[in-house]
C-alpha positions in Angstrom: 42.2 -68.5 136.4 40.5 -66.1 134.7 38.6 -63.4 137.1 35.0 -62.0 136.8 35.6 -58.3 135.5 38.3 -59.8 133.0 35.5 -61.8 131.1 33.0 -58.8 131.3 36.0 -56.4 129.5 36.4 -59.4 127.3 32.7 -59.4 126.0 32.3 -55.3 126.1 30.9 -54.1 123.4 32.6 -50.2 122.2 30.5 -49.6 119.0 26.8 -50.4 117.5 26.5 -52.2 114.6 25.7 -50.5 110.9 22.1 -52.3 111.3 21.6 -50.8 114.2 22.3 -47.4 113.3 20.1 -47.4 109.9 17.1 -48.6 112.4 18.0 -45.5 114.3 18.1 -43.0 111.6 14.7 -44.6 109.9 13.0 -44.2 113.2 14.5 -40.1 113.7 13.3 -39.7 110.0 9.5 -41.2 110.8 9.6 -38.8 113.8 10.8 -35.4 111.8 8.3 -36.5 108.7 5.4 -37.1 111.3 6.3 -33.3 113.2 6.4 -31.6 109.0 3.3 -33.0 108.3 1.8 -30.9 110.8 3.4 -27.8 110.6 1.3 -26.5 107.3 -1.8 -27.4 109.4 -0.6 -25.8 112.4 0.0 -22.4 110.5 -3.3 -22.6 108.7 -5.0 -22.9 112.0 -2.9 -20.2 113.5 -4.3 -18.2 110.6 -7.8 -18.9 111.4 -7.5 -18.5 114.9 -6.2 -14.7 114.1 -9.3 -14.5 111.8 -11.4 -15.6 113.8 -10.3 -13.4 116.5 -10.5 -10.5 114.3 -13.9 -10.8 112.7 -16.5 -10.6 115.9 -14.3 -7.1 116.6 -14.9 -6.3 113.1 -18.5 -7.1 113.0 -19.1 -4.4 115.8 -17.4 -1.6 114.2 -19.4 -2.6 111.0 -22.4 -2.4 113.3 -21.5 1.0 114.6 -20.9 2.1 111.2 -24.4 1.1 110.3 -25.7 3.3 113.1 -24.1 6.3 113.0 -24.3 6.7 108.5 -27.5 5.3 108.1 -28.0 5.3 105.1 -31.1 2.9 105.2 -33.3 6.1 107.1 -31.9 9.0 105.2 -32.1 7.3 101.6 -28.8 7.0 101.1 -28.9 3.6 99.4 -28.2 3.5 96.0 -29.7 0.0 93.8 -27.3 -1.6 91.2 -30.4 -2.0 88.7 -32.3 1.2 88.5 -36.0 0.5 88.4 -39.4 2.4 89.4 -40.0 0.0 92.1 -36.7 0.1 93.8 -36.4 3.7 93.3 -39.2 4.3 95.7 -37.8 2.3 98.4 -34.2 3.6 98.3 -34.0 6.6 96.5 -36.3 9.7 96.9 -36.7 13.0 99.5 -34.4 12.2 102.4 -37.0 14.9 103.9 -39.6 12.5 103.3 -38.4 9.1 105.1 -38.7 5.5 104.9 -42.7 4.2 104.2 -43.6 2.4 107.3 -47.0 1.5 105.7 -45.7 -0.5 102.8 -44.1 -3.7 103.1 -40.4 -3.5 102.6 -38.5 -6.1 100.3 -35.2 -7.7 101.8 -31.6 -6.0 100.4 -28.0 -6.6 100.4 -26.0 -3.8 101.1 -22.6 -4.4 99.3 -20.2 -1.2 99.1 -17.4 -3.5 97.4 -19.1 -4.5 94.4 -18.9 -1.4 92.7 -15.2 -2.2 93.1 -15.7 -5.9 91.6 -18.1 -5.0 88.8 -17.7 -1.8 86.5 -20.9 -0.4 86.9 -20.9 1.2 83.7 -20.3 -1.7 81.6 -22.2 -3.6 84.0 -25.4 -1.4 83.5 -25.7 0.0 80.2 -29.3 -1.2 80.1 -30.8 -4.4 82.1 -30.4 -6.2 78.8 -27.0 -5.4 78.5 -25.0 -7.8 76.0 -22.6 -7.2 78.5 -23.7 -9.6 81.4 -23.8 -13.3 80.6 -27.0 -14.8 80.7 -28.3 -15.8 83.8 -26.7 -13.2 85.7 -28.3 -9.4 87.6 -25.4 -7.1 88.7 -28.8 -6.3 91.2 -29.3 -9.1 93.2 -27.6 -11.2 95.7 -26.5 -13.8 94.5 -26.3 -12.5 91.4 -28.3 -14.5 88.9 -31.3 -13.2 87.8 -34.9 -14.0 90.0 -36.5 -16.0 87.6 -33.9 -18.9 86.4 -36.6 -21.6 86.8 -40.5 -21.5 86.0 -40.7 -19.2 89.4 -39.4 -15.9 91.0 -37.0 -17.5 93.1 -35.8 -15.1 96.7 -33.3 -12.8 96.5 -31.8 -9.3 97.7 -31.6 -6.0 96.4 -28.0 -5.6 95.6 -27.4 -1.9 97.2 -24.5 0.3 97.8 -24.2 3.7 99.7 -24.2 6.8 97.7 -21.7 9.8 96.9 -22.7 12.7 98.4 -24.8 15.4 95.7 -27.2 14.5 93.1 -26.5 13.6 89.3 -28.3 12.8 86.6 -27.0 9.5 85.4 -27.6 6.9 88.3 -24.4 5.3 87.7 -22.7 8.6 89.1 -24.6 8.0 92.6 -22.0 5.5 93.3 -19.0 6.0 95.6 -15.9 5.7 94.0 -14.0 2.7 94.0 -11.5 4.1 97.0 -14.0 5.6 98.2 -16.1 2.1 98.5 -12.8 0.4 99.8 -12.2 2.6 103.0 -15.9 1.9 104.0 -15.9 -2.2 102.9 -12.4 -2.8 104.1 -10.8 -3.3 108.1 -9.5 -0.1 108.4 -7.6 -1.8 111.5 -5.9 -4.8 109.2 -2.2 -4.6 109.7 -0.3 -5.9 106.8 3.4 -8.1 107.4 6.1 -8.9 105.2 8.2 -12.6 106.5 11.4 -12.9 103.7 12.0 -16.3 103.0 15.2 -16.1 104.8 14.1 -16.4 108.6 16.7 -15.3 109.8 16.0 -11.3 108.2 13.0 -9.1 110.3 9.7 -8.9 108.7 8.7 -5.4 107.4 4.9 -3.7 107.5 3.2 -4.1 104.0 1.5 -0.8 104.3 2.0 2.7 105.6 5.2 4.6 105.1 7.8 6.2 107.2 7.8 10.0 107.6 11.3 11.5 107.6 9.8 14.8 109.3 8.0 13.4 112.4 10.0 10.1 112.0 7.2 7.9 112.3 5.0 5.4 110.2 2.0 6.7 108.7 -1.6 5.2 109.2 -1.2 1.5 107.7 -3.8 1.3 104.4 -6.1 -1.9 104.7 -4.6 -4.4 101.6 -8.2 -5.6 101.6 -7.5 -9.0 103.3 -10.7 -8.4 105.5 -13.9 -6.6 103.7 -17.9 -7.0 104.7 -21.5 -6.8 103.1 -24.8 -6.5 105.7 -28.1 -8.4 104.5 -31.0 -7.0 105.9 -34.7 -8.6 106.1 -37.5 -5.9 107.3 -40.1 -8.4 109.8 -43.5 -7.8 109.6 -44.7 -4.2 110.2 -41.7 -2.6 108.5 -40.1 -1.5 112.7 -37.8 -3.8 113.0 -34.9 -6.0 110.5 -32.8 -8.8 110.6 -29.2 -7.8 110.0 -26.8 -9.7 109.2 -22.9 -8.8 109.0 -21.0 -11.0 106.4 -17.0 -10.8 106.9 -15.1 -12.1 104.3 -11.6 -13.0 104.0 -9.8 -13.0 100.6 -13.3 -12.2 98.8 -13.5 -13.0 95.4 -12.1 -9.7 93.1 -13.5 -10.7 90.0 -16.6 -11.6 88.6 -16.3 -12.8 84.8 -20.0 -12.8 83.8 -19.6 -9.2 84.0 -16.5 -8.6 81.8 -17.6 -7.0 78.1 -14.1 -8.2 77.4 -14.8 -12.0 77.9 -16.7 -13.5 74.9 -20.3 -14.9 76.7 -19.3 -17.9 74.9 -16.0 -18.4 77.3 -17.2 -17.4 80.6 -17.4 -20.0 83.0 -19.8 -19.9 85.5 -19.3 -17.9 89.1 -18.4 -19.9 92.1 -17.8 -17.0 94.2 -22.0 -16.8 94.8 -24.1 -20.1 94.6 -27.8 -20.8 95.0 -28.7 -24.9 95.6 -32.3 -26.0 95.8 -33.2 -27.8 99.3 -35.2 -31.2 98.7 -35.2 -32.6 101.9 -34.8 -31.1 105.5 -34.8 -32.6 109.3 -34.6 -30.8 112.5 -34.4 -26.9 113.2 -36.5 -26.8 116.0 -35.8 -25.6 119.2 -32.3 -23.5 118.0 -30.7 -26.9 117.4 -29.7 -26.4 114.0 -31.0 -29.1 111.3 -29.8 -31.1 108.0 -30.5 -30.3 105.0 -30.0 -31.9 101.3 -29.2 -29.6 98.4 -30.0 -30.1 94.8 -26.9 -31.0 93.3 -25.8 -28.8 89.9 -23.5 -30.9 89.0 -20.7 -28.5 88.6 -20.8 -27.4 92.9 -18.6 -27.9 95.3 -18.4 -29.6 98.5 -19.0 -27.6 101.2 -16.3 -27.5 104.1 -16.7 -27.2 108.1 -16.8 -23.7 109.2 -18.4 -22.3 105.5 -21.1 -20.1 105.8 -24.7 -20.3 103.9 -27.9 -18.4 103.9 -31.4 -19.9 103.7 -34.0 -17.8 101.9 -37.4 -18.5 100.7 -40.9 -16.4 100.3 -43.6 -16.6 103.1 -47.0 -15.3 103.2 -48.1 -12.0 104.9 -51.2 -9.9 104.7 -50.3 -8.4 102.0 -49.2 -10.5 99.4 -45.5 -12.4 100.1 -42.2 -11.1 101.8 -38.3 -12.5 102.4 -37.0 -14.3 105.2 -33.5 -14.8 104.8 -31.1 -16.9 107.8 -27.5 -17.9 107.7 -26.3 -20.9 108.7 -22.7 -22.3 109.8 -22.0 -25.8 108.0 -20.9 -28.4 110.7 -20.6 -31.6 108.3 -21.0 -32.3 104.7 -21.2 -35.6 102.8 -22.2 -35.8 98.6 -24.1 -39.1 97.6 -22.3 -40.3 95.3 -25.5 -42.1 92.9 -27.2 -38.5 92.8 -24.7 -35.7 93.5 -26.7 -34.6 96.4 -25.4 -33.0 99.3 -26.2 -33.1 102.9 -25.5 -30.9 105.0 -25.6 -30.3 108.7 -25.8 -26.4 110.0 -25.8 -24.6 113.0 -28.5 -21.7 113.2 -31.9 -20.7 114.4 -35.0 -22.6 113.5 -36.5 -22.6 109.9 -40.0 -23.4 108.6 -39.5 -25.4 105.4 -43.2 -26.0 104.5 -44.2 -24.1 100.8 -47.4 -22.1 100.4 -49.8 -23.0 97.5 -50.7 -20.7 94.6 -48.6 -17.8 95.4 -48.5 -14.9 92.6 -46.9 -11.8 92.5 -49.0 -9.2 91.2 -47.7 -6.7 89.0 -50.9 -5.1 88.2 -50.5 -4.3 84.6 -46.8 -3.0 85.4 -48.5 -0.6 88.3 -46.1 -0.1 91.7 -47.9 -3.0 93.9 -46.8 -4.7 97.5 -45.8 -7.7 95.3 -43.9 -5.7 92.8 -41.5 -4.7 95.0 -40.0 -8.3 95.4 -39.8 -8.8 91.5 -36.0 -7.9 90.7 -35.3 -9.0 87.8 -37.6 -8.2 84.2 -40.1 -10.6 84.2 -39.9 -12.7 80.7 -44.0 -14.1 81.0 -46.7 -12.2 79.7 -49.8 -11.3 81.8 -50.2 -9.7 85.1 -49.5 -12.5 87.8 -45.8 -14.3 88.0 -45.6 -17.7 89.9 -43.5 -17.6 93.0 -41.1 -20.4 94.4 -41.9 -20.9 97.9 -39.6 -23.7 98.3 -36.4 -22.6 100.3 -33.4 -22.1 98.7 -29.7 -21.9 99.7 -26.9 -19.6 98.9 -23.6 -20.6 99.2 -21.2 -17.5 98.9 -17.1 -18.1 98.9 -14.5 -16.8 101.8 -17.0 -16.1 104.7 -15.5 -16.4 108.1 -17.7 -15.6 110.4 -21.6 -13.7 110.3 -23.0 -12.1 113.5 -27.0 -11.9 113.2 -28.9 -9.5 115.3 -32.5 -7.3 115.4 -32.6 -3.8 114.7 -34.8 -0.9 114.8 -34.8 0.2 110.7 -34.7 3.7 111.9 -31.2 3.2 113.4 -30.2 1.6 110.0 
């Protein structure tokens, strides 16, 4: 008689079949593909996170820098585009100071462009065959203020000055070193990782001194640069700044390169400007949606981009700047027209247009609304129509923007 434990040994199993084993391997497979997938998405968000930590620090020591040069208050602001008008606002007597009387147009100040675009070549004379057509080395963004049947809003383009006075304006500029130790996170610290994991990373920058056996200060590989945007309010006291932190910013600007044919330049991405046709919300600091105009080359704007609403409002005077930026939250195109809308995150935002707005040149005469007029004005007579619909620009590689009021004496 057979016992129980002899029919249990009789049906043990000692082994898995092939099946079996195949099912196991496909399922260990699923699992590895499933954790690889997220590995590229886990070290670009490690990335940001380290940007994003970085970039509110940065802002402040871009903020402090504004303070203690300014170059706003001692004219030390130098305009890409030399004309009478702009002359008078940033150039002149640092004896004589800023006019508090006059109203004040809204600028851009960008020490790394002079690094981007060869001011000499960039400048030879405002109709320089050199630029492409379309396109102001002045402004911000750069195509020129009348594209359409208006003077559309833009900034002064400005940079700070070298120290001493030369004749030819294009001298004025800092160097191009000298403009990359002020634009560039003197605090960036640059790694090498060798493919092979296994070896240490190295520091990019700096060197080792054999004397004091130490490394020297690290030099910034650029990585991390900044422009300001500043709107003067009403009564010329007080600005909206703006500090723009960029990471990776555009090097290169092909509208500007006498060595490209105008014929093969392709047109700039880095800087966009999109018409807004339809609007909802911005009221009580909520943020609002917005459609833009499509061009039907643009891109689709991602989560976390950046983009700065401007447009012309009335004042006493004549017409001045108002200029906001704008975190995107969500973006969807329409697919029948191109359009995009998109929701930001951002202070409120009158969209409503004034009627029959000129800018008065006064026969070519330095008046309040000849100040705002940038680019050379191609209609005949003494008025210009302004575009006091608001308008978006959409600028590449922005990671964060801290927005604050200051006194324009302590700029």
């Amino acid at each position: 008689m057979t016992t129980t434990p002899e029919r249990y040994r009789r049906h043990l199993r000692h082994a898995v079949t092939l099946v079996e084993v195949l099912f196991a391997i496909g399922v260990i497979l699923i699992g590895l593909l499933g954790l690889l997938s997220i590995l590229p998405l886990a070290g670009k968000r490690a990335k940001d996170s380290i940007a994003f930590s970085i970039s509110p620090q940065y802002s402040e020591s871009v903020f402090s820098h504004l303070k203690s040069k300014k170059y706003f208050s001692k004219h030390q602001l130098q305009p890409f585009e030399v004309r009478s008008v702009t002359n008078q606002i940033f150039v002149g007597d640092p004896q004589d100071g800023f006019e508090i009387t006059r109203p004040i147009p809204a600028f851009c100040i960008d020490p790394l462009f002079l690094a981007i675009v060869d001011y000499e070549t960039a400048n030879a004379s405002l109709e320089s065959t050199a630029k492409a057509p379309g396109y102001s080395t002045g402004t911000f963004p750069y195509y020129k203020q009348k594209l359409s049947d208006a003077l559309e809003p833009r900034l002064f383009r400005v940079a700070p000055k070298r120290e001493g006075n030369f004749l030819s304006p294009s001298r004025n500029f800092l160097t191009e070193s000298a403009a990359r130790r002020i634009a560039e996170n003197r605090d960036e610290l640059s790694v090498n990782q060798p493919a092979d994991k296994s070896l240490s990373a190295t520091v990019a920058s700096g060197a080792w001194d054999q004397v004091t056996g130490k490394w020297s200060r690290t030099i910034p590989q650029g990585q991390f640069t900044w422009m300001a945007t500043v709107t003067p309010l009403p009564g010329n006291v007080y600005a909206t700044v703006a500090v723009v932190v960029f990471k990776g910013r555009q090097q290169y600007v092909q509208a500007f390169d006498e060595n490209v044919p105008p014929t093969s330049r392709v047109p700039e991405e880095s800087e966009r400007i999109a018409r807004v046709i339809n609007f909802s919300g911005f009221s009580d600091g909520g943020g609002g949606v917005v459609t833009l105009l499509s061009s039907g080359s643009d891109k689709d704007l991602s989560q976390g981009e950046w983009i700065m609403l401007s447009r012309y409002v009335r004042h006493a005077t004549g017409f001045r700047n108002v200029n906001h930026w704008y975190r995107v939250i969500n973006s969807k195109r329409d697919l029948a027209t191109g359009n995009q809308t998109v929701t930001l995150d951002g202070p409120d935002w009158n969209f409503t247009p004034h009627n029959n707005v000129n800018a008065t040149l006064n026969s070519g005469q330095d008046t309040d609304d000849a100040r705002y007029v940038i680019s050379e004005p191609d209609a005949s007579g003494d008025e210009l129509p302004v575009n006091t619909q608001t308008h978006a620009t959409i600028v590449e590689n922005v990671i964060s923007v801290t927005e604050r009021i200051m006194k324009l004496s302590d700029l």
